[in-house]
Steps between C-alpha positions, in 0.01 A plus 500: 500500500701200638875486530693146583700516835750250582516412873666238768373363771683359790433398871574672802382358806125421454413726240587567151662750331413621148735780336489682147780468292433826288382729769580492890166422620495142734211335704439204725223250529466140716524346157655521167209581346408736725815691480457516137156650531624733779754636282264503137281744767829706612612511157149685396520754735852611468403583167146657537477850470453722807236631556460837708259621690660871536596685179854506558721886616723639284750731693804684328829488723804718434861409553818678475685342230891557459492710809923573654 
């Protein structure tokens, strides 16, 4: 499924910086383009699933609650 993303782009020093509007997730590239790309490819894994290679441990933990 693709979702629209509104970004800017600005220069800082010799590279460019590429930053999502809707979700704090930036990149850099030598060129505009490239900063744009950078980011399309940050943007796609901050919101692909994780994957784990461990099942994960559930642990219980007790805590005094209203304790004088």
């Amino acid at each position: 499924m693709k979702h629209p993303f509104s970004a800017t782009v600005w220069r800082e020093g010799n590279w460019f910086v590429s930053q999502c509007l809707g979700v704090d997730v930036a990149s850099q590239g030598e060129t505009e383009d490239e900063a744009l790309t950078n980011l399309r490819e940050a943007l796609e894994l901050h919101f692909e699933l994780p994957v784990t290679t461990h099942p994960p441990v559930v642990r219980q933990n007790e805590v005094e609650v209203g304790a004088a």
